[in-house]
C-alpha positions in Angstrom: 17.5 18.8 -2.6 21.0 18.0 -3.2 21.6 15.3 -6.0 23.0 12.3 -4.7 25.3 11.2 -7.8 27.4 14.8 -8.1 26.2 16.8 -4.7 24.9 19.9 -7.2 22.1 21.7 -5.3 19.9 22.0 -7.9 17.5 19.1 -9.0 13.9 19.2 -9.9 10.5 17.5 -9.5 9.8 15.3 -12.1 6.6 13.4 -10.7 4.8 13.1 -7.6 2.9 10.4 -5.9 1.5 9.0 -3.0 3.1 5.9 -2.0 0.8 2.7 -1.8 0.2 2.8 1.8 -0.6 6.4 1.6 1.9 7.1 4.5 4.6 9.0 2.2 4.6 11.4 -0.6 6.8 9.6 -3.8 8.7 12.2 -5.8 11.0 11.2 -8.5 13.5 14.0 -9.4 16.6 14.7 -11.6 19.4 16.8 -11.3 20.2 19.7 -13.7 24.0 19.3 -13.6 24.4 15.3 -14.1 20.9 14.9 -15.7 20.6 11.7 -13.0 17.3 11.1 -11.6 16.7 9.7 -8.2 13.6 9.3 -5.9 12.8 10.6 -2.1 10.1 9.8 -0.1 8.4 12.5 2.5 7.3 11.5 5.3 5.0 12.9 8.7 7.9 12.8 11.4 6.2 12.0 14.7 7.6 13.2 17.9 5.6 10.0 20.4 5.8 11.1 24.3 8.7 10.0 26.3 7.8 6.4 28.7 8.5 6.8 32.3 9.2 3.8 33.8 8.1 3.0 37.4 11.5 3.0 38.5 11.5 6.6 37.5 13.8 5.6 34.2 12.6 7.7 31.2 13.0 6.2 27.7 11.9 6.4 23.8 8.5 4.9 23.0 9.2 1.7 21.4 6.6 0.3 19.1 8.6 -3.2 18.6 8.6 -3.5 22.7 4.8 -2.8 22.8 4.7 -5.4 19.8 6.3 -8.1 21.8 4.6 -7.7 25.2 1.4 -7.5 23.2 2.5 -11.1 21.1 3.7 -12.5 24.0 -0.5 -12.0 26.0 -1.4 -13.7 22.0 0.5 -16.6 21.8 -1.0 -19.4 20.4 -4.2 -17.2 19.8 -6.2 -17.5 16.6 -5.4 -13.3 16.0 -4.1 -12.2 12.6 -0.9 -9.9 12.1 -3.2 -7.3 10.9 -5.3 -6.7 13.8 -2.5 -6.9 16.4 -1.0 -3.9 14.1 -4.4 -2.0 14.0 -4.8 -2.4 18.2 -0.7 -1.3 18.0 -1.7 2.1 16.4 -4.2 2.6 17.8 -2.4 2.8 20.6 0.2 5.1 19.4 -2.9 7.2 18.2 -3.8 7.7 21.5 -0.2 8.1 22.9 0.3 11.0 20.2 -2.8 13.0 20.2 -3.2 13.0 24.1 -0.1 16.0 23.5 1.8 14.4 26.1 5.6 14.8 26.3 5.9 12.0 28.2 3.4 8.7 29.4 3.7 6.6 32.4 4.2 2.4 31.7 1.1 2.0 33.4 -1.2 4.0 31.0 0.2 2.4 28.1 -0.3 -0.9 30.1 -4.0 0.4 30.4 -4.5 0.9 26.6 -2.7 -2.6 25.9 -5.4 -4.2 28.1 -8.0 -2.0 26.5 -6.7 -3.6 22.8 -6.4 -7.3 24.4 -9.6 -6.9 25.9 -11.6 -6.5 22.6 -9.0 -8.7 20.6 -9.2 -12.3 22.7 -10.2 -12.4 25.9 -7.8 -15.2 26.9 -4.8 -13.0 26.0 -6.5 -9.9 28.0 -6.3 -12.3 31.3 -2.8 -13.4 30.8 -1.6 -9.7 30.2 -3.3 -9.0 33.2 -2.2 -11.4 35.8 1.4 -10.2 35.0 0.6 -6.7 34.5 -1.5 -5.8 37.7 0.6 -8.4 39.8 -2.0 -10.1 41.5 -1.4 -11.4 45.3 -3.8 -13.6 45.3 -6.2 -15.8 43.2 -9.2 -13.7 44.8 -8.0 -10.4 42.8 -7.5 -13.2 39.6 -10.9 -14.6 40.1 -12.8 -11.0 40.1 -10.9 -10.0 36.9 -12.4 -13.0 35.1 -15.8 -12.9 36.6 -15.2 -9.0 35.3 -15.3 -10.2 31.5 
């Protein structure tokens, strides 16, 4: 690792940790020319599938986009921060271990309703009667009577 103070090539590993959240590697080091120390973090770098979009668009997975749409179903619904994060990676759990390069909009739109389902039902409908575009209030009646 090159030092960040002088650029010499040659630092060392002082100590190592795992970060609080347990999703990095800490490791505080120091450099043998300028006797600096500095820290990095290491990190798991996941490659998430590509989105195709109906419109045959393709685009990066965006967690803050699946975050919104998902916030948007739970407005004004009694759901904590925390469990809207655990339904979002859970999500990308799925979306990373199915070995997919790419994933279409409507099975991500299928897991979202999954999550909403067994967060608040309420939220689950109104993500629903946008995301299946119902013609009718026949097709929006049988969701309901569904749940």
């Amino acid at each position: 690792m090159r030092c960040p103070y002088c650029a010499h090539e040659e630092t060392t590993v002082v100590e190592t940790r795992e970060s609080d959240e347990g999703d990095a590697v800490r490791r505080r080091r120091r450099c043998s020319a300028c006797d600096k120390r500095f820290t990095t973090y290491e990190r798991a770098e996941l490659a998430m599938p590509a989105v195709a979009k109906k419109n045959g668009d393709r685009r990066e997975f965006d967690r803050e986009k699946l975050r919104a749409s998902m916030s948007l179903a739970l407005r004004k619904r009694n759901v904590s921060v925390d469990l809207i994060d655990a339904a979002i990676s859970r999500i990308e759990e799925k979306l990373f271990t199915s070995g997919s390069s790419e994933v279409t909009t409507a099975r991500i739109g299928e897991l979202v309703m999954r999550e909403l389902k067994r967060l608040d039902k309420v939220a689950y409908v109104r993500f629903a009667s946008v995301y299946r575009e119902f013609e009718d209030i026949d097709a929006f009646s049988k969701l309901i009577k569904e749940i």
